[in-house]
C-alpha positions as CSV (number, residue, x, y, z in Angstrom):
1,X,149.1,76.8,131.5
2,X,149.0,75.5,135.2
3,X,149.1,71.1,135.9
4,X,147.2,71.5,132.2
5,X,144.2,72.2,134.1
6,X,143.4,74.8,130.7
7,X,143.7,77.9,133.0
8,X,145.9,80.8,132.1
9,X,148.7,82.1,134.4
10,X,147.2,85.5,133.8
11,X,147.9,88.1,130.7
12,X,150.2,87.7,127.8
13,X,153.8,90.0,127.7
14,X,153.0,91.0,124.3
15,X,149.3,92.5,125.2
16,X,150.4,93.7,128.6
17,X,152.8,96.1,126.8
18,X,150.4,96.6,124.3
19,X,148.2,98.4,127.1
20,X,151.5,100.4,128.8
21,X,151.4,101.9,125.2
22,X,147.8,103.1,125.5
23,X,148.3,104.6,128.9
24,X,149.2,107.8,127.7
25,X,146.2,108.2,126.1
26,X,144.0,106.3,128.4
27,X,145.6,107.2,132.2
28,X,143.4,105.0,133.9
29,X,143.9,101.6,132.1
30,X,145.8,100.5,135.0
31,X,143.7,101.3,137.5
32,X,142.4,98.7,139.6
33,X,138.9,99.7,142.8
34,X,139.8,99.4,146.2
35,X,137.2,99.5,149.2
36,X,138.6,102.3,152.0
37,X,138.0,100.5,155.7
38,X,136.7,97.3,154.5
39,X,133.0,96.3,154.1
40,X,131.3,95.9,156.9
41,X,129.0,93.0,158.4
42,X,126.7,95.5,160.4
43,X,122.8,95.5,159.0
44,X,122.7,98.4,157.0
45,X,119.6,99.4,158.6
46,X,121.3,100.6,161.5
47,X,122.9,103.4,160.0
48,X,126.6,101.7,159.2
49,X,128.8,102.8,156.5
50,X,129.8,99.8,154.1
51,X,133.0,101.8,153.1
52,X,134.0,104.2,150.0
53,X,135.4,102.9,146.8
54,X,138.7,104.2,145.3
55,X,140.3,103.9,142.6
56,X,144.0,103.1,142.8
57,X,147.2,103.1,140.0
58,X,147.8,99.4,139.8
59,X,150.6,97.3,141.1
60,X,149.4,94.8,139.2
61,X,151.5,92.4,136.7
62,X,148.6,90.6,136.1
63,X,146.6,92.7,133.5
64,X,143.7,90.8,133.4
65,X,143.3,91.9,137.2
66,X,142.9,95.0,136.4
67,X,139.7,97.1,136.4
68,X,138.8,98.1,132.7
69,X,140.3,94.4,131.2
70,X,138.5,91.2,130.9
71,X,141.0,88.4,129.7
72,X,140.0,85.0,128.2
73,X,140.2,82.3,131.8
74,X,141.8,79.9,128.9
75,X,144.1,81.3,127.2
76,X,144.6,84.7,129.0
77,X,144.0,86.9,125.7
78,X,142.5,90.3,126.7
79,X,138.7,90.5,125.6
80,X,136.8,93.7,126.5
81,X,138.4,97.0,127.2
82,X,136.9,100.0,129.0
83,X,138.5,102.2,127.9
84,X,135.6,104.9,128.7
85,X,136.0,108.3,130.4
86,X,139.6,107.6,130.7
87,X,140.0,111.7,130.2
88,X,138.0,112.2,133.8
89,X,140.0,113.9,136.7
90,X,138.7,112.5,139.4
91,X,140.3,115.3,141.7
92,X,139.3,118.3,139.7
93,X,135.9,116.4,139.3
94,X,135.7,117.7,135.5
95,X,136.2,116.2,132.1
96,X,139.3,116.6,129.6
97,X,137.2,117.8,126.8
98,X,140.3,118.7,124.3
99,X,139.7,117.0,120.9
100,X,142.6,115.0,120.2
101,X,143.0,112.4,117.0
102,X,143.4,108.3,118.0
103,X,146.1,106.0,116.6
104,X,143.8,102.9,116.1
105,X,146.9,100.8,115.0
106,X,147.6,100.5,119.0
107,X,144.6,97.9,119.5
108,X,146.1,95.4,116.6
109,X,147.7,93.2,119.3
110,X,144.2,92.5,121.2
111,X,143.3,89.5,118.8
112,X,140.9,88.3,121.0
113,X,139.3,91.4,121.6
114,X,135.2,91.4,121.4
115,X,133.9,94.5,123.2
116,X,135.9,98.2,122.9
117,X,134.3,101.3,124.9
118,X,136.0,104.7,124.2
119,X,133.4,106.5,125.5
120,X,133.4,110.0,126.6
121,X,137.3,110.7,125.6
122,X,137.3,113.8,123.4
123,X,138.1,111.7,120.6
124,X,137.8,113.8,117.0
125,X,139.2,111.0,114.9
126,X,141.8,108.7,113.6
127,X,145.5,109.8,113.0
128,X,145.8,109.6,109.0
129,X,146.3,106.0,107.5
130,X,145.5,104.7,111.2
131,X,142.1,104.5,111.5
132,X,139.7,101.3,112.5
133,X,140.2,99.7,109.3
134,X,143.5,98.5,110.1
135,X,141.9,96.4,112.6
136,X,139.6,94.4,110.3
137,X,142.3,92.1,109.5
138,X,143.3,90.6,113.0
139,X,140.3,91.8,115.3
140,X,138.1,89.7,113.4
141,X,136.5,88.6,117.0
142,X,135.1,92.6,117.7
143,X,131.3,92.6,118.5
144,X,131.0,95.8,120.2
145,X,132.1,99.0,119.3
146,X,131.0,102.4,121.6
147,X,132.0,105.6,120.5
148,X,129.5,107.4,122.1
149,X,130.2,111.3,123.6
150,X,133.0,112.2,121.4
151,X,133.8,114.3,118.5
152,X,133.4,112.1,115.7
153,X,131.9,113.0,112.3
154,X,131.1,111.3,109.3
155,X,134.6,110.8,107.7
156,X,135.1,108.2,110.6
157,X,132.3,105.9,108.7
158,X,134.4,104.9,105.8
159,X,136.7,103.6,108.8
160,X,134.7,101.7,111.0
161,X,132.7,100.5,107.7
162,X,135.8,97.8,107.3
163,X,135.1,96.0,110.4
164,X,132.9,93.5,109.0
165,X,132.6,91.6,112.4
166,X,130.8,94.0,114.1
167,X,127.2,93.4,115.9
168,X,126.7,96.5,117.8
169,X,128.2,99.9,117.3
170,X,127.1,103.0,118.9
171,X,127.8,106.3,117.5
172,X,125.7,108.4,120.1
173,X,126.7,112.2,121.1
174,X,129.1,112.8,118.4
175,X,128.6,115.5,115.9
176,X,128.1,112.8,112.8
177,X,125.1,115.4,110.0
178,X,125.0,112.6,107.8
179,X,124.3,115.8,104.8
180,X,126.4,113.5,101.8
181,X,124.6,110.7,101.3
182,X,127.7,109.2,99.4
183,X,130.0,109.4,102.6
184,X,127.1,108.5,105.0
185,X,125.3,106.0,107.3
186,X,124.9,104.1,103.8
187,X,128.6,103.4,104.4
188,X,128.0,100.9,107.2
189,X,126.2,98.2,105.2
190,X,129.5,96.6,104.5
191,X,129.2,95.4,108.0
192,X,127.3,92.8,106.8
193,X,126.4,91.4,110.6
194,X,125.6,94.7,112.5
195,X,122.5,94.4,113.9
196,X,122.1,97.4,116.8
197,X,123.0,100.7,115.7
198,X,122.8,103.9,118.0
199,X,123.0,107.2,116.6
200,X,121.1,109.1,119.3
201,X,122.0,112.7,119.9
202,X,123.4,113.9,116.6
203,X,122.5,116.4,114.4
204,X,120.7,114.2,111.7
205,X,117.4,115.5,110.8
206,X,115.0,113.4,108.7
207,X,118.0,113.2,105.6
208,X,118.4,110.1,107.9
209,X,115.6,107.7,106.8
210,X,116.7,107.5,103.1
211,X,120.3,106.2,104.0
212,X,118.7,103.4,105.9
213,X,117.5,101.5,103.3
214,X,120.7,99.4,102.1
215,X,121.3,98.3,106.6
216,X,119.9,95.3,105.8
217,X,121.0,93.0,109.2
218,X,119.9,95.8,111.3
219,X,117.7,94.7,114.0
220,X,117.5,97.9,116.4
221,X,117.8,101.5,115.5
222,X,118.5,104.2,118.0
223,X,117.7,107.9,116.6
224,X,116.3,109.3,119.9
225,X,117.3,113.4,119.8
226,X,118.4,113.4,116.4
227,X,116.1,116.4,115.3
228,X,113.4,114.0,113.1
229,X,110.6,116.0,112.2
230,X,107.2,114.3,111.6
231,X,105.6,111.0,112.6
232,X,109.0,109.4,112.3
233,X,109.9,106.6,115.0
234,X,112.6,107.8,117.5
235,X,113.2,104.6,118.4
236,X,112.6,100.9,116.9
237,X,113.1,97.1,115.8
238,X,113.7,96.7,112.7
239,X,113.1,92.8,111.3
């Protein structure tokens, strides 16, 4: 702390190696967005160009500084992690779209952590015995979880059915068929405080609507594109 003024001297040791360790999965969790030239204090009107943005491999000790972390001001514990489209080659302009399986266990050292994006990462699953649910005994601070655009299915459910602090989880643009009732969305009403659930573009079909029942906190349901047949709602509140 600085003069005890409660401010944090920037990220903890422990949770900035805790991110080096993610780096080979997720290159650009350094990264930190520059502006090329400068802005400029011309009206914009007349045609000037406010400068590019860039994204540059960070220098940066300072975690919290860094482009896809928030930190806590206080205490300097890392918060929300952006982790999305970390797979993106931003020279080839195209996406890594290899399936590869995530080691969940990495994340246990992010306490603090309320918000998780691994969006759009070719994702197919957890390595065995490290899925999400060895999370649900230290992250019990996690709000927001988004999976969306990645290969998940329904044997990830069981997983992420353990992390009983969850408000918000998105599952949309995987490849979940919710076809077993006994392994399916059903699963997720452990998560006794999730209360927006997106499952939009996945293969669901009306087999949906019976496995709702027992989502009891659920407030707003995404099913937009999911194949529902009928005069089923695509997308609703639920009180």
């Amino acid at each position: 702390m600085l003069g005890g003024g409660g401010w944090s001297e920037g990220c903890l040791e422990e949770e900035r190696v805790a991110l080096s360790r993610l780096k080979p999965f997720f290159p650009f969790i350094d990264y930190y967005t520059t502006e090329i030239g400068g802005p400029r204090s011309d009206d914009y009107y007349e045609g000037e160009d406010y400068g590019s943005v860039e994204e540059k491999e960070s220098p940066l000790v300072d975690c919290c500084k860094w482009e896809r972390v928030e930190c806590n001001p206080t205490t300097g514990r890392l918060t929300h992690l952006f982790l999305n489209l970390s797979h993106y080659d931003s020279y080839d302009y195209e996406y890594n779209t290899k399936s590869w399986y995530l080691n969940a266990s990495l994340f246990l050292p992010f306490e603090e952590l309320q918000f998780l994006s691994l969006t759009g990462n070719g994702i197919a699953g957890c390595v065995a015995d490290q899925g999400f649910e060895k999370l649900s005994s230290r992250l019990n601070k996690l709000e927001i979880l988004d999976l969306s655009s990645n290969y998940f299915n329904d044997s990830i459910l069981a997983s992420i059915s353990e992390l009983s602090s969850l408000k918000s989880l998105s599952l949309r643009d995987n490849q979940f068929t919710l076809v077993n009732p006994t392994n399916g969305i059903k699963m997720l009403s452990k998560v006794n405080n999730l209360e927006t659930l997106n499952l939009s573009h996945n293969s669901l079909g009306n087999t949906i609507m019976s496995q709702l029942h027992d989502l009891t906190s659920l407030k707003l349901l995404n099913l937009q594109s999911c194949g529902l047949k009928g005069s089923v709602n695509l997308l609703g509140k639920l009180f």
